[in-house]
C-alpha positions as CSV (number, residue, x, y, z in Angstrom):
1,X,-4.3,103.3,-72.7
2,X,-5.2,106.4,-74.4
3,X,-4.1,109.7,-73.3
4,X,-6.3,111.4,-71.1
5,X,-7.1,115.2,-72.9
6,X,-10.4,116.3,-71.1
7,X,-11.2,116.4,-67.3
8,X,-15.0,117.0,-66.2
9,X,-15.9,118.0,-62.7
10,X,-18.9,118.5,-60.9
11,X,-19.8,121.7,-59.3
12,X,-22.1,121.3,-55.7
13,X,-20.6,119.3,-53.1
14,X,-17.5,118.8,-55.0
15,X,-15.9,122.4,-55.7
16,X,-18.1,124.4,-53.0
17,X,-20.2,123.3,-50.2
18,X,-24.2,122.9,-51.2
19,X,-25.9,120.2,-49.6
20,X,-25.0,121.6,-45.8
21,X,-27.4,124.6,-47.4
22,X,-29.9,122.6,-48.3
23,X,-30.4,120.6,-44.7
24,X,-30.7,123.9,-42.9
25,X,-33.3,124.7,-45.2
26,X,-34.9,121.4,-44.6
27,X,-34.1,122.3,-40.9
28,X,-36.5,125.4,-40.8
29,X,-39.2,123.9,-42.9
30,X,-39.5,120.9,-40.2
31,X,-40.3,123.7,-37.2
32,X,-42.5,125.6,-39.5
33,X,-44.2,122.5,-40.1
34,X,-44.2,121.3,-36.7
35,X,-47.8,121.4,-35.8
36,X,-48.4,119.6,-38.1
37,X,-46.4,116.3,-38.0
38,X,-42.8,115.2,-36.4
39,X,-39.6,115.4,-38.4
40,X,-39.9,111.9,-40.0
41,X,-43.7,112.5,-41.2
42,X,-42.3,115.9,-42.9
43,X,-38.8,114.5,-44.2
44,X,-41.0,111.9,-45.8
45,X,-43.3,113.9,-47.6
46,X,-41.1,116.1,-48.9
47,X,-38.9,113.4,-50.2
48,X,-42.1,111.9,-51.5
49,X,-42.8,115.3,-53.4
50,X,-39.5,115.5,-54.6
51,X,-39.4,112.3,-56.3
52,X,-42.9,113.2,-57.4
53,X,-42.1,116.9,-59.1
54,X,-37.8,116.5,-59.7
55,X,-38.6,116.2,-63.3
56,X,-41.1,118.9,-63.6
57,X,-39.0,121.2,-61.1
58,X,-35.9,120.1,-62.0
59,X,-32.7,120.5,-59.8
60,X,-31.6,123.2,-57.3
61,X,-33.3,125.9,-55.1
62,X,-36.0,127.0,-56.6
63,X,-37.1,123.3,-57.5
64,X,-36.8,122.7,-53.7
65,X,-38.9,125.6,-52.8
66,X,-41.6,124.5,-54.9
67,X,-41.6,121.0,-53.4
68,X,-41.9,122.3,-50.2
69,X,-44.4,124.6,-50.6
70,X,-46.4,121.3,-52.2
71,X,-45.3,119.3,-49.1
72,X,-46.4,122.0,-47.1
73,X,-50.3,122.2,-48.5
74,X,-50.4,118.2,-48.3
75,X,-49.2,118.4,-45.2
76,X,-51.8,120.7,-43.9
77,X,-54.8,119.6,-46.6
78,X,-54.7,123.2,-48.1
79,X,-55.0,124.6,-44.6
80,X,-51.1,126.1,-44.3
81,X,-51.1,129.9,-43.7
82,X,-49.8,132.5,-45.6
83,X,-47.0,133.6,-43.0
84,X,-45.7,130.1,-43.0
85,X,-45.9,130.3,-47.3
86,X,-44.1,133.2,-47.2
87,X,-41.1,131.7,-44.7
88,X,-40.8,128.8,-47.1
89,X,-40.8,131.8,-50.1
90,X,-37.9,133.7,-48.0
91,X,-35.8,130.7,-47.0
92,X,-36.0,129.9,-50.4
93,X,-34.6,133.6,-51.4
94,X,-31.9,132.9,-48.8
95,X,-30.9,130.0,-50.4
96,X,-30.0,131.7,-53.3
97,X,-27.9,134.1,-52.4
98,X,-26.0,131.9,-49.6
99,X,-22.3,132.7,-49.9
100,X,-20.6,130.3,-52.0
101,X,-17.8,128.5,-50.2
102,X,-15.2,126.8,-52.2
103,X,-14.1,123.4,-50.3
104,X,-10.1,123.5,-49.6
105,X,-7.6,122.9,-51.9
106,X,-9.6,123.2,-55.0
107,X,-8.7,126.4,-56.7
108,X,-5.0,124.8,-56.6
109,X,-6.2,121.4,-57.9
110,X,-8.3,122.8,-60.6
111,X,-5.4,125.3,-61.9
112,X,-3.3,122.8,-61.9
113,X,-5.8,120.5,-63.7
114,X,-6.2,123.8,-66.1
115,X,-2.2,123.7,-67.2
116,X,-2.6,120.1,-68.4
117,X,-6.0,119.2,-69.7
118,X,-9.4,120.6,-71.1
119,X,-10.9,121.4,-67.6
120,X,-15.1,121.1,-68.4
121,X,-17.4,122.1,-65.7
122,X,-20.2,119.8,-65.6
123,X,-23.3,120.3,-63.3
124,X,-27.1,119.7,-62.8
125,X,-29.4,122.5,-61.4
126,X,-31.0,126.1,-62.4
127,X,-28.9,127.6,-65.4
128,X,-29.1,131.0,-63.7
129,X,-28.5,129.6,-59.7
130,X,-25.3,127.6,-61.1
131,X,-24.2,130.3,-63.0
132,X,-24.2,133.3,-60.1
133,X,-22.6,130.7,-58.1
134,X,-19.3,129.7,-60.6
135,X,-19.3,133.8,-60.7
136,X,-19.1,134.0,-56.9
137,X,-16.5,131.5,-56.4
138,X,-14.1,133.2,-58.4
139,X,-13.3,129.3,-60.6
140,X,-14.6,130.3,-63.6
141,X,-11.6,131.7,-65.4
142,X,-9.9,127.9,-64.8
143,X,-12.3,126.1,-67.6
144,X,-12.5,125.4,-70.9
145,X,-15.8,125.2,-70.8
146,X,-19.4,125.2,-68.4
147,X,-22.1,122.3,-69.3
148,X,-25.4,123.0,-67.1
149,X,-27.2,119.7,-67.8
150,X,-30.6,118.8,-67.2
151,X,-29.9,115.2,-66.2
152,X,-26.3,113.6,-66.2
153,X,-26.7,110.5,-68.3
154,X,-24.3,108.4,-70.5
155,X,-25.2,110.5,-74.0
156,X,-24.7,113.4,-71.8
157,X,-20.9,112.6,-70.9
158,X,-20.6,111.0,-74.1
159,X,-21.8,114.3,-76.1
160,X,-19.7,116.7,-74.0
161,X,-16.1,114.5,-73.7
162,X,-16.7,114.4,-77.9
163,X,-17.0,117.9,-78.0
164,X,-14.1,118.9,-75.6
165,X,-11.5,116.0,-76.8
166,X,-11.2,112.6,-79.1
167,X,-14.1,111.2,-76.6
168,X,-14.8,109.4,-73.3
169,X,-11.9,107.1,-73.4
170,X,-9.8,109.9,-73.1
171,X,-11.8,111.8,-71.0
172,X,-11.8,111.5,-66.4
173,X,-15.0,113.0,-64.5
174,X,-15.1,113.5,-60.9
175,X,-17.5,114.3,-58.5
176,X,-19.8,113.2,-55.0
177,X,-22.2,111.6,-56.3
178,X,-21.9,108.0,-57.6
179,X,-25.7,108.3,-59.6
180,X,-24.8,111.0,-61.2
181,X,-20.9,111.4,-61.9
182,X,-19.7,108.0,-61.5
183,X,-22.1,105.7,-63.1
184,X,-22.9,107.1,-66.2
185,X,-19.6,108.4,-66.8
186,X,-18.3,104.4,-66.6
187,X,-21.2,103.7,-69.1
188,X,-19.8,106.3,-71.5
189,X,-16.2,104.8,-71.6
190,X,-14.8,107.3,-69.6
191,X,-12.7,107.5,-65.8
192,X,-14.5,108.2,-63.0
193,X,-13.3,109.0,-59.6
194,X,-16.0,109.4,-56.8
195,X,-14.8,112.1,-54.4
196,X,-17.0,111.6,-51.5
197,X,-19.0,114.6,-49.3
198,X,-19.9,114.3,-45.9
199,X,-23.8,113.9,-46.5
200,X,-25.7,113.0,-49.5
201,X,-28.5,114.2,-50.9
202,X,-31.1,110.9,-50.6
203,X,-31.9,111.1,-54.7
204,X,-28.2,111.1,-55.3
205,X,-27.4,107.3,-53.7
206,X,-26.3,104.9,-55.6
207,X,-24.2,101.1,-55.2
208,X,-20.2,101.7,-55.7
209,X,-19.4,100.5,-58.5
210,X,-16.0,99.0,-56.5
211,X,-13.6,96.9,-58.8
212,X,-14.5,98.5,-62.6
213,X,-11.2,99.2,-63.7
214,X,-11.8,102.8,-64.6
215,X,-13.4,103.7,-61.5
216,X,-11.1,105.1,-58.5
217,X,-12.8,106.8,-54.8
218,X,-10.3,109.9,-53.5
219,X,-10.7,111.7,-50.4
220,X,-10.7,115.4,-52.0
221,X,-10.1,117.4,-55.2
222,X,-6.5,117.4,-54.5
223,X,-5.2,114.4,-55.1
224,X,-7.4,114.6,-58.7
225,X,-4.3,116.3,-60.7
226,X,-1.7,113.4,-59.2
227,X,-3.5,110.5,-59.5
228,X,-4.6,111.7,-63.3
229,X,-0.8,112.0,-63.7
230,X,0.0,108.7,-62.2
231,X,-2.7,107.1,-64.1
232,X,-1.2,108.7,-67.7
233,X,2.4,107.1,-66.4
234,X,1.7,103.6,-65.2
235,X,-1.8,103.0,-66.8
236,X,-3.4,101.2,-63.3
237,X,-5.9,103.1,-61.7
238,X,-5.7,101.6,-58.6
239,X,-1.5,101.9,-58.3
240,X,-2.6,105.6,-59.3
241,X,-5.1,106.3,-56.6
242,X,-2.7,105.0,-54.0
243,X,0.5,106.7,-55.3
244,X,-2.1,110.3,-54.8
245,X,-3.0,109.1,-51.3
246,X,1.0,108.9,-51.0
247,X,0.6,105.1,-49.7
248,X,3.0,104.0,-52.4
249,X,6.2,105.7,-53.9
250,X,7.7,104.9,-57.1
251,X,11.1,103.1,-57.1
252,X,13.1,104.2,-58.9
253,X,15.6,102.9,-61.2
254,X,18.5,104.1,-63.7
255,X,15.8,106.9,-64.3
256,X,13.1,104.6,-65.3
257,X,9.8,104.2,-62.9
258,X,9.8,100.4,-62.6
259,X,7.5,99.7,-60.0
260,X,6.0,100.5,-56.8
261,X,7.3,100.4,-52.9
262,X,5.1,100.4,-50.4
263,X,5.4,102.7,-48.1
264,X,7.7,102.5,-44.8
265,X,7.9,105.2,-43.2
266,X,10.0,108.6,-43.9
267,X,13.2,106.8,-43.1
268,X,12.4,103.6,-45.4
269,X,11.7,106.4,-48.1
270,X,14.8,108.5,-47.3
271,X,17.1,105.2,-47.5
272,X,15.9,104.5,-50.6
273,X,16.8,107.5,-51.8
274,X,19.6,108.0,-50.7
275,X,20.9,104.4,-51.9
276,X,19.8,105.1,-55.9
277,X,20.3,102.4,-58.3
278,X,22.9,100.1,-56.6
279,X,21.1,100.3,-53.4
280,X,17.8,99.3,-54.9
């Protein structure tokens, strides 16, 4: 396999919460609403108008205020007030400048990831938003370089893993959502490692693409810079994402990583070691 050089990673739900922002948003706009229908009538216009207007808003907060101010005037026939306009306007402003909360573990994972490879940012949303945000979290020192996108798509990935390194094949992206860093990612020729969030934006789902062999699902950021490692060592991904989950340990050998153990326990581990080569 070729080396890996360049590491992409996603921004919103996979280095700092953003979607738990966005359904207390949707939250408020539901009671402001509430005369007007019950939760499911107003959660599916506004998906409805998001699907509708995503490509004319584009991504992020301000797109999402604008869709539900729409919502809002369908959802009324014109009639919504001005004091329930200017609610949406001011949870929209709070939005914006919500504190941005960096999920745990991922300043270590991402300077360790920094030491090694070509660390790329690579993110959907408001240029501005995205940008006050990487500022606030304090990350931004730790790439090589930021890529606000319009859409991710496979010419996207392939474009940006050219410019940062020989090209997808050498290239890993990772990130919460499957439509957006997963699947096109695969299609470019590069890894991709699906790090799930709690909750999922509904415009974000996509099928698993379960058995490609460069596709790999890890529970957070942190077991990204071990399981790139493994991966560069023993070339499997799945032997890779289960050595960075520590369910496997390498056995080792007259200083040569053969193979893999499966785990047994602290003692079974411990024994091993302490038996080296002649006990193996």
């Amino acid at each position: 396999m070729a080396a890996i050089t360049t590491v992409g990673v996603d921004a919103d739900d996979t280095l700092w919460h953003n979607e738990t922002v966005f359904r207390l948003t949707q939250a408020r706009f539901i009671e402001l609403l509430a005369e007007f229908g019950d939760e499911v009538q107003i959660m599916a216009r506004l998906a409805d108008v998001e699907s509708r207007y995503l490509r004319l808003y584009g991504y992020g907060a301000k797109g999402f205020t604008l869709c539900m101010i729409d919502s809002a005037m369908e959802l009324t026939d014109g009639a919504v007030s001005t004091r329930v306009i200017r609610e949406i306007l001011a949870a929209g402003r709070e939005m914006l400048i919500h504190p941005v909360e960096p999920l745990s573990g991922v300043e270590t994972a991402l300077s360790q990831l920094s030491d090694k490879y070509r660390l790329v940012l690579i993110t959907k949303g408001d240029l501005l938003h995205q940008e006050q945000k990487l500022a606030a979290s304090g990350l931004g020192d730790l790439f090589s370089g930021v890529e606000i996108v319009s859409e991710k798509t496979t010419d996207t990935y392939s474009k940006i893993f050219s410019r940062y390194g020989p090209g997808p094949e050498c290239a890993v992206m990772a990130g919460n959502s499957v439509k957006s860093d997963i699947l096109p990612a695969l299609q470019a020729g590069a890894y991709a490692v699906y790090i799930p969030y709690p909750i999922t934006w509904a415009h974000e789902l996509a099928e698993i693409p379960t058995g490609h062999p460069r596709y790999a699902e890890l529970a957070t950021l942190a077991e990204l810079p071990g399981w790139i490692d493994s991966l560069s060592c023993y070339g499997s991904v799945a032997a890779a994402a289960r050595l960075a989950r520590g369910q496997l340990v390498p056995e080792v050998g007259f200083g040569i990583v053969d193979h893999f153990l499966p785990l047994a326990g602290r003692e079974g581990q411990r024994a091993r070691a302490l038996a080296g080569p002649e006990g193996l």
